[in-house]
C-alpha positions in Angstrom: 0.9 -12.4 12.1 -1.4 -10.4 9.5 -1.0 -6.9 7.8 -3.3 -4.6 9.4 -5.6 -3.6 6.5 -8.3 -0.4 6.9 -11.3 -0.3 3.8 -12.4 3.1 2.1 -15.8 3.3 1.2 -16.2 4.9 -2.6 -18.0 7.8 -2.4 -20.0 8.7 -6.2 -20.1 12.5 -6.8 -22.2 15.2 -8.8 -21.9 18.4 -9.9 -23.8 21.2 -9.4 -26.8 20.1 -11.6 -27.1 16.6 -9.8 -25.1 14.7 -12.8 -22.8 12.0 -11.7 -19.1 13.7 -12.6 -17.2 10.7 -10.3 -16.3 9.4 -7.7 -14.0 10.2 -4.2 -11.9 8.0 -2.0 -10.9 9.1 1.3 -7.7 7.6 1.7 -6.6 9.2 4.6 -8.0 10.6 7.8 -6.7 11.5 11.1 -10.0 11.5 12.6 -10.3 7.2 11.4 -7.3 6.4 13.9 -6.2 3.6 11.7 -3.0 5.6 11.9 -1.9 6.5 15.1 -0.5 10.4 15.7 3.3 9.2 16.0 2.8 7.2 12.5 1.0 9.9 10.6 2.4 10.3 7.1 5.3 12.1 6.3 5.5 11.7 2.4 2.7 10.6 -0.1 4.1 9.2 -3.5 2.9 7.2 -6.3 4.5 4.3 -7.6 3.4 2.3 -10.9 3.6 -1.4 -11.2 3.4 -2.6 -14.4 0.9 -5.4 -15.7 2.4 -8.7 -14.1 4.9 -7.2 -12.2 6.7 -6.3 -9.0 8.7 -4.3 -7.2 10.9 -5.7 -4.5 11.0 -7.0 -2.0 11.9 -4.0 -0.1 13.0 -4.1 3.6 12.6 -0.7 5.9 13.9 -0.7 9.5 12.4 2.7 10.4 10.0 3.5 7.7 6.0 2.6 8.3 4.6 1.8 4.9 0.8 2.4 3.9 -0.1 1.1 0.2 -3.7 1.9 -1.2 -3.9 1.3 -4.7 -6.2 3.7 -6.6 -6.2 2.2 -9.7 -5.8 -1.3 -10.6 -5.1 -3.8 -8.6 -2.4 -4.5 -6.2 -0.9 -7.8 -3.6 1.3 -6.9 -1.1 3.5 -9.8 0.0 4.7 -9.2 3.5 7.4 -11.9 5.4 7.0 -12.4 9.1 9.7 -14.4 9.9 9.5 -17.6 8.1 5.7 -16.6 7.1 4.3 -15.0 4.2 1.2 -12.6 4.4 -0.8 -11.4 1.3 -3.0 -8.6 1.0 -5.1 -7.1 -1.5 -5.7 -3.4 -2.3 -7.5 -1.9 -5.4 -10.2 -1.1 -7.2 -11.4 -5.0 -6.6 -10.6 -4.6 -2.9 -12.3 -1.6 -1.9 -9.0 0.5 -2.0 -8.0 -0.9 1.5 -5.2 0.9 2.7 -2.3 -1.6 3.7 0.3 -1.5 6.8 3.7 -2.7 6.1 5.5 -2.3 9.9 9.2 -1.6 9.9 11.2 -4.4 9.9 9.0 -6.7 7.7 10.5 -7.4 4.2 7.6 -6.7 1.3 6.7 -6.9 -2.2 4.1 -4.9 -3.8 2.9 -7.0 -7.7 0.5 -5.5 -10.2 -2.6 -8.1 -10.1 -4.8 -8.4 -12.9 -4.7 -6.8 -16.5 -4.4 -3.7 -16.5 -1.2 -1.6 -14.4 -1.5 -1.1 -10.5 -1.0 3.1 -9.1 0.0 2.4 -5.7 0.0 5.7 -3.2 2.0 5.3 -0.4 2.1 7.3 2.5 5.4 6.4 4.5 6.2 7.3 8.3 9.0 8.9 8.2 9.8 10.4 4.8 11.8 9.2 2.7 15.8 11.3 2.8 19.0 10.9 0.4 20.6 11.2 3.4 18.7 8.5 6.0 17.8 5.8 3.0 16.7 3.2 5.2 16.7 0.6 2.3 18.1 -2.7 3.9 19.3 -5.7 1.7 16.6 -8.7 1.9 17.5 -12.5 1.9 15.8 -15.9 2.2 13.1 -14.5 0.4 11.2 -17.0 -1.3 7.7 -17.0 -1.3 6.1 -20.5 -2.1 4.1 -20.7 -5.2 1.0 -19.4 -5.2 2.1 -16.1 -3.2 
């Protein structure tokens, strides 16, 4: 098995007077049909992972998960079954957007130097009162992962 990855192309941008002023990254759109109608995003958040680290593994048994990282750069660590998937998002990556199905424990680590912003755009939301946050054993990804 393999996380279902979909690439953004960066778009450069100008003012009104044909200067460069930056850049754009269409992270989502409906009309790409990476994500399908049922799955669209409920919730966008941003999460920070500092230089050299990570947070989780996390495990959701309902929640859809879709990392892009817009700046840094950012592995995803995904287990299926007694197999562990990595995939890259960033500003080395092409700020691929990631899906993380429900049911598949995952870690997301900073790569690189410098701090990984991570949006995520979960189906469903996030509620205090429907968590979803499951406890996650036998993880332990071989070195190198």
């Amino acid at each position: 098995m393999k996380l279902r990855v979909f690439p953004h192309r960066r778009f450069d941008t100008k003012g009104a007077d044909g200067q460069a002023n930056g850049f754009l990254i269409p992270v989502y759109n409906h009309h790409d049909q990476f994500v399908p109608d049922e799955r669209a995003p409920k919730q966008v958040y941003l999460t920070v992972c500092t230089s050299g680290t990570r947070k989780g593994p996390h495990l959701h048994m309902k929640r859809w998960g879709y990392f892009t990282c817009v700046r840094g750069n950012a592995r995803i660590v995904a287990k299926f079954g007694d197999e562990y998937v990595v995939a890259y998002t960033g500003q080395d990556h092409g700020y691929q957007t990631i899906e993380v199905p429900p049911g598949i424990p995952n870690c997301l680590e900073s790569v690189g130097d410098g701090d990984a912003y991570i949006l995520n755009t979960p189906c469903p939301a996030w509620h205090v009162e429907d968590q979803d946050d499951h406890p996650v054993t036998g993880w332990d990804p071989p070195p190198g992962i």
